[in-house]
PyMOL commands that place a pseudoatom at each C-alpha (Angstrom):
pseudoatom trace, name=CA, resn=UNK, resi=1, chain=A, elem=C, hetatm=0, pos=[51.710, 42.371, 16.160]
pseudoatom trace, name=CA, resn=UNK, resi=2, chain=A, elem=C, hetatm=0, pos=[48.794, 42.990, 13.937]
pseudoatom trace, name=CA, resn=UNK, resi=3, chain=A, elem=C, hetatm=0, pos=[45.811, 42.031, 15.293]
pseudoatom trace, name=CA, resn=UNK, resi=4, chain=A, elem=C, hetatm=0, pos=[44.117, 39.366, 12.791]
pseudoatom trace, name=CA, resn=UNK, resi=5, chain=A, elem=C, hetatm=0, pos=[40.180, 39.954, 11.513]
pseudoatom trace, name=CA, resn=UNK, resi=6, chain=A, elem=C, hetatm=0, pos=[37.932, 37.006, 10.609]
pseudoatom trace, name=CA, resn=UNK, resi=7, chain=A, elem=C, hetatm=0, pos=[35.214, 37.387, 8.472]
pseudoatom trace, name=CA, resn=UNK, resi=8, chain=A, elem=C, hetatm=0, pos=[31.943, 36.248, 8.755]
pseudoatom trace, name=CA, resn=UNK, resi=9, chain=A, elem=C, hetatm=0, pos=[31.871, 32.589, 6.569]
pseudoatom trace, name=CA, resn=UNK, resi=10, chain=A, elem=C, hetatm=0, pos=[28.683, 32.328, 4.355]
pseudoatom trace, name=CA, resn=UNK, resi=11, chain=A, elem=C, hetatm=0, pos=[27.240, 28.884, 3.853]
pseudoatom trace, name=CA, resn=UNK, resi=12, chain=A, elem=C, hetatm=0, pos=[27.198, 25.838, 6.440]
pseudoatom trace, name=CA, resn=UNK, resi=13, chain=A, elem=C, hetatm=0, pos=[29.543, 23.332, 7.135]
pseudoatom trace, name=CA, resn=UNK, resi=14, chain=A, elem=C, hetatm=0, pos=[29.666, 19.882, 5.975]
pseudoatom trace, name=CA, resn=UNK, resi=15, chain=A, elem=C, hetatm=0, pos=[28.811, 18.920, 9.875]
pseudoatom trace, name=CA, resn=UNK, resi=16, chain=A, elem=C, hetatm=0, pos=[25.889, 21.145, 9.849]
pseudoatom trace, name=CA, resn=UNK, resi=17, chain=A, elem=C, hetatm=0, pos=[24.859, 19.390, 6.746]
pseudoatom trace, name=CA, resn=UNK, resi=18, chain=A, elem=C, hetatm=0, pos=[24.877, 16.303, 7.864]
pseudoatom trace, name=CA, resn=UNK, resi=19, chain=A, elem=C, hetatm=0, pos=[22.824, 17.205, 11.433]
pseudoatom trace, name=CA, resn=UNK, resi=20, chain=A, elem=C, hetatm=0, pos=[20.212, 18.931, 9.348]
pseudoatom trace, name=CA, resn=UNK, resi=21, chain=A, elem=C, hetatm=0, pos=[19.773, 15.498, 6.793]
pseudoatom trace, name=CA, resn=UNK, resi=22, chain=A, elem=C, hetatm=0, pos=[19.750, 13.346, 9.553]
pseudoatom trace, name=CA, resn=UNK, resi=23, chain=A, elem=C, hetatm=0, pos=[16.974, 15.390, 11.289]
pseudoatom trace, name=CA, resn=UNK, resi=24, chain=A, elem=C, hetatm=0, pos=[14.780, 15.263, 8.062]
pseudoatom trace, name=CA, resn=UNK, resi=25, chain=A, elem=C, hetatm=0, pos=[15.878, 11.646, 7.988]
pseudoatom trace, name=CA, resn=UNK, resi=26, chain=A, elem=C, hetatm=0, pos=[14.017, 10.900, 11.287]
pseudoatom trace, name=CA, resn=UNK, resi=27, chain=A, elem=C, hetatm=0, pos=[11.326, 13.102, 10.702]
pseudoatom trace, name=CA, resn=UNK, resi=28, chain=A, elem=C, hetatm=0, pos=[10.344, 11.006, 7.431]
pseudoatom trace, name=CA, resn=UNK, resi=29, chain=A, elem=C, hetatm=0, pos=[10.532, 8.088, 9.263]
pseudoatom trace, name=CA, resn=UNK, resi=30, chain=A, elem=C, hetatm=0, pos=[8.330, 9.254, 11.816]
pseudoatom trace, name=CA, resn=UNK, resi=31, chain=A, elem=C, hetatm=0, pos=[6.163, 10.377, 9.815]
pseudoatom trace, name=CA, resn=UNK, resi=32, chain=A, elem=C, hetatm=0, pos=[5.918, 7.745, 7.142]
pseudoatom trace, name=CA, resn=UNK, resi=33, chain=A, elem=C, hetatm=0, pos=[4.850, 4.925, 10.165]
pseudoatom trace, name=CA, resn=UNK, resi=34, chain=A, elem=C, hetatm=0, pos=[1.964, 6.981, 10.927]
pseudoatom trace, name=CA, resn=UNK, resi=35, chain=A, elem=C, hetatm=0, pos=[0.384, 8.011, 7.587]
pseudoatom trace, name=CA, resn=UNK, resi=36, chain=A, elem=C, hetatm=0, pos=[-1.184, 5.154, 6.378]
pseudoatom trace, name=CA, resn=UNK, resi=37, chain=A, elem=C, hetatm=0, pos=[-0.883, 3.638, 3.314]
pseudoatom trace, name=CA, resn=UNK, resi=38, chain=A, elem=C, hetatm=0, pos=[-3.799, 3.061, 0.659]
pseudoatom trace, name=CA, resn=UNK, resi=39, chain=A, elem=C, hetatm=0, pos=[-7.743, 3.620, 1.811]
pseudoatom trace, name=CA, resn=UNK, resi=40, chain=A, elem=C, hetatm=0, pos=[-9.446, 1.413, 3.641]
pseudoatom trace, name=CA, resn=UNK, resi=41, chain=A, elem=C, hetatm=0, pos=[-11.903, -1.190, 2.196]
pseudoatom trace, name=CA, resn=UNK, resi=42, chain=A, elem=C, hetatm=0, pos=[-15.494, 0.415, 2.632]
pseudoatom trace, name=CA, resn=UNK, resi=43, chain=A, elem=C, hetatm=0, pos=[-16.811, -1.505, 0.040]
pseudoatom trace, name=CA, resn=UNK, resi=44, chain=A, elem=C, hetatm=0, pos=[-16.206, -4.685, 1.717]
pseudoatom trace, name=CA, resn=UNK, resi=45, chain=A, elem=C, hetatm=0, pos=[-14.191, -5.729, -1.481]
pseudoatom trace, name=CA, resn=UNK, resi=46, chain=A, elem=C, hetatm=0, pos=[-11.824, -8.056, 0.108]
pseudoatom trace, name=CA, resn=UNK, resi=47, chain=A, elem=C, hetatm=0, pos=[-14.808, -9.871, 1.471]
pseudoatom trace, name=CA, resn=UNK, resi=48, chain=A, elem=C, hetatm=0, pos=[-16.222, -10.165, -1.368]
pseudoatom trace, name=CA, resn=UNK, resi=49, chain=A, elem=C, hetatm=0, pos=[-13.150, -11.794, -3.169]
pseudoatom trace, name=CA, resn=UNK, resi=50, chain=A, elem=C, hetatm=0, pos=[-13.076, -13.695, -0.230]
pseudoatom trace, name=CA, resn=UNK, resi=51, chain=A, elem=C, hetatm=0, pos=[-16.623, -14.967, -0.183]
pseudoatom trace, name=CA, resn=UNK, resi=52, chain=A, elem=C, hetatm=0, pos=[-16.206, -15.293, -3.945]
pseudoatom trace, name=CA, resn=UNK, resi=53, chain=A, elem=C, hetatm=0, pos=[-13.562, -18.017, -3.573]
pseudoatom trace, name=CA, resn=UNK, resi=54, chain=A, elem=C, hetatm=0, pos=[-15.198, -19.853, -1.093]
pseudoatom trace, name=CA, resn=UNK, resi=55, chain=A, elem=C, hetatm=0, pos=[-17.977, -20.129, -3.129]
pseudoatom trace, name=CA, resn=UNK, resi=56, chain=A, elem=C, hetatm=0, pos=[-16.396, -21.460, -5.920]
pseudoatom trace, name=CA, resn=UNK, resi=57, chain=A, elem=C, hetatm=0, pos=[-14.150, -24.323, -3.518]
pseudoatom trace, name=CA, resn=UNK, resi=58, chain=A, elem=C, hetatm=0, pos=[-17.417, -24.798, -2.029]
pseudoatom trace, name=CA, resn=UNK, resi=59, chain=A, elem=C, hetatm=0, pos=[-19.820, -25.695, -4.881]
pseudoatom trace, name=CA, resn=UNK, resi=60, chain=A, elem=C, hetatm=0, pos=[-16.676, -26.706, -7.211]
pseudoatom trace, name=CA, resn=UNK, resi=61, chain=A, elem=C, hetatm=0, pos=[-17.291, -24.608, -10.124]
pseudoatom trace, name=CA, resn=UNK, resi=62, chain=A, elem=C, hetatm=0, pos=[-16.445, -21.419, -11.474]
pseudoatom trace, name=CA, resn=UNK, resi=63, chain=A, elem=C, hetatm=0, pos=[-17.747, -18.120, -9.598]
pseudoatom trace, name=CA, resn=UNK, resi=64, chain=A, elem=C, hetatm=0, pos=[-17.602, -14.462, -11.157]
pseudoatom trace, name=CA, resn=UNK, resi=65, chain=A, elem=C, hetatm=0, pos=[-19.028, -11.497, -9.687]
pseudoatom trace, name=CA, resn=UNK, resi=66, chain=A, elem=C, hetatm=0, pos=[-18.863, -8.034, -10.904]
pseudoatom trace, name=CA, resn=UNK, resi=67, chain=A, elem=C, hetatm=0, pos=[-19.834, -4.399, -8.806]
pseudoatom trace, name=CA, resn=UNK, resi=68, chain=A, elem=C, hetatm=0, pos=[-18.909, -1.037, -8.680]
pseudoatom trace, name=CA, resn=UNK, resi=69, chain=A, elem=C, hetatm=0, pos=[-16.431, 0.236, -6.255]
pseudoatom trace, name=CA, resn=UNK, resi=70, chain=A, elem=C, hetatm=0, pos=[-15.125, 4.000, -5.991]
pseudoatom trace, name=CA, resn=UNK, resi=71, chain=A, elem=C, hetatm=0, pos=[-16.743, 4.168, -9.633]
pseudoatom trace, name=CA, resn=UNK, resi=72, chain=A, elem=C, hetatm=0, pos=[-15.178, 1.380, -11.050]
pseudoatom trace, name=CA, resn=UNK, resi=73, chain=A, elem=C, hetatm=0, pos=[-16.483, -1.669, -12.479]
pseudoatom trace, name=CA, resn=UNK, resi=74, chain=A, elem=C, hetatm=0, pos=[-14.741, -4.421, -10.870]
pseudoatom trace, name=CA, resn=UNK, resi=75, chain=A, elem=C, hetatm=0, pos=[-14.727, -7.978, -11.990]
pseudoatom trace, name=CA, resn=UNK, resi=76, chain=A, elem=C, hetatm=0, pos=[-13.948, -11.363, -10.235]
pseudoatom trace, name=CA, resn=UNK, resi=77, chain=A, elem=C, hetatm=0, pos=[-13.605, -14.436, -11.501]
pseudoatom trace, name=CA, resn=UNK, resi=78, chain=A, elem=C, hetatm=0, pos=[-12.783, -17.149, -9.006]
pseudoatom trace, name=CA, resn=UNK, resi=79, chain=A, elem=C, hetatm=0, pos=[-12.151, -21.029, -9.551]
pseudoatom trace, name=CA, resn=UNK, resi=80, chain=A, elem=C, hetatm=0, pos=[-12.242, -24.108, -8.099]
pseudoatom trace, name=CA, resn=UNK, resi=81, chain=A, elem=C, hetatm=0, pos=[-8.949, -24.874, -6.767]
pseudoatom trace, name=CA, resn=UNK, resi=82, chain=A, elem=C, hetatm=0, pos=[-8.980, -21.457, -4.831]
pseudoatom trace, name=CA, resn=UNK, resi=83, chain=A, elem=C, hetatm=0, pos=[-7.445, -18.672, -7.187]
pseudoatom trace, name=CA, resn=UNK, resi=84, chain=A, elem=C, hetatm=0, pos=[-8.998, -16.025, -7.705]
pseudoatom trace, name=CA, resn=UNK, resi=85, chain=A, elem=C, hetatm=0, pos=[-8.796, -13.397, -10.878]
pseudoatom trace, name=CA, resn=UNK, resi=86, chain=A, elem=C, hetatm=0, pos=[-10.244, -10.053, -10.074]
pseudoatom trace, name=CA, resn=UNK, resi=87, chain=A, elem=C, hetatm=0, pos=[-9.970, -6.941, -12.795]
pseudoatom trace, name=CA, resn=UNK, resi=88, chain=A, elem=C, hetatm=0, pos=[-10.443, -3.721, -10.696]
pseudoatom trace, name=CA, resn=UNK, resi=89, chain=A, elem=C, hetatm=0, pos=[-10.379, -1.344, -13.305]
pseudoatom trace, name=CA, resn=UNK, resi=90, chain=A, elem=C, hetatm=0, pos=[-6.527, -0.316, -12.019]
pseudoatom trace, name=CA, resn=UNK, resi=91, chain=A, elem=C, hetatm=0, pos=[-5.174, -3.278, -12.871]
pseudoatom trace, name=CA, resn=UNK, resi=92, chain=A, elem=C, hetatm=0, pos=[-5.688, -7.248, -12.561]
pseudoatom trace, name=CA, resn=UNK, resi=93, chain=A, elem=C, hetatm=0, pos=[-4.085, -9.612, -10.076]
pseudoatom trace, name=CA, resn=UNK, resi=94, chain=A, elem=C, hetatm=0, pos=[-4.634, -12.744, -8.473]
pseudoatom trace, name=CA, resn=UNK, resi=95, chain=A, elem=C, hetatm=0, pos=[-5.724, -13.481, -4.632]
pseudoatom trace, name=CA, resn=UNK, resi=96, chain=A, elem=C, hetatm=0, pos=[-4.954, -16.925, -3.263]
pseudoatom trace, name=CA, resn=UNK, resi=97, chain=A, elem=C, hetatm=0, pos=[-5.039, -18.308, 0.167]
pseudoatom trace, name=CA, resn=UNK, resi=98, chain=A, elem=C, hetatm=0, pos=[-2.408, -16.098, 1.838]
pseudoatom trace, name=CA, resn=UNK, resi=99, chain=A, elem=C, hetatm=0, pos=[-5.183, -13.132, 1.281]
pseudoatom trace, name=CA, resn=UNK, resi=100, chain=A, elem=C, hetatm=0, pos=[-7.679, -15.567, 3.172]
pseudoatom trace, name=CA, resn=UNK, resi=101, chain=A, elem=C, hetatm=0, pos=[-5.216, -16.250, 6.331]
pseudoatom trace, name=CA, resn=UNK, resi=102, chain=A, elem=C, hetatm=0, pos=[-4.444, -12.207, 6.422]
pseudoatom trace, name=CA, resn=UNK, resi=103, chain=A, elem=C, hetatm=0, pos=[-8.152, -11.567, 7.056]
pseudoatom trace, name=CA, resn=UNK, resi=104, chain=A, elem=C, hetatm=0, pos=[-8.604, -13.842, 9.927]
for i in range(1, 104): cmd.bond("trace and resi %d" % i, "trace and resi %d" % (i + 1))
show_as sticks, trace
zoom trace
């Protein structure tokens, strides 16, 4: 009876595949959780957006501010009944309460 040769396969198997995705899949993940995300605030500008809203509930009037932060301008506008407008330069959005209850 003729003694029957294997050859050596090239390429992996659909098994090894899958080990070797799932291994990158849990290295992301672990690595994701602890790179943050973003910069912190050096500048104080959350304060600042912060203290500008008060301001304005406080003394019931419009409040804008303007500064320079990482070399932009940025610009704040905040009114009475507690929203606040800011322009930073990357792009303009609105800060209400929830931002004030986060910083506590």
């Amino acid at each position: 009876m003729p003694s029957r040769r294997f050859r050596a396969r090239s390429g992996m198997t659909l098994v090894e595949l899958i080990v070797v995705l799932a291994l990158l899949a849990v290295l992301y993940s672990v690595v994701s959780v602890s790179v943050p995300i973003g910069s912190p605030d050096p500048g104080g500008m959350a304060k600042t957006l912060l203290d500008a809203r008060r301001s304005a509930i406080r003394d019931r009037r419009v409040v804008s501010r303007s500064w320079q932060h990482e070399g932009r301008r940025v610009q704040v506008t905040a009114f009475p009944g507690g929203l606040v407008l800011a322009d930073t330069g990357q792009g303009t959005f609105l800060a209400t309460d929830e931002a004030e209850r986060a910083t506590r």
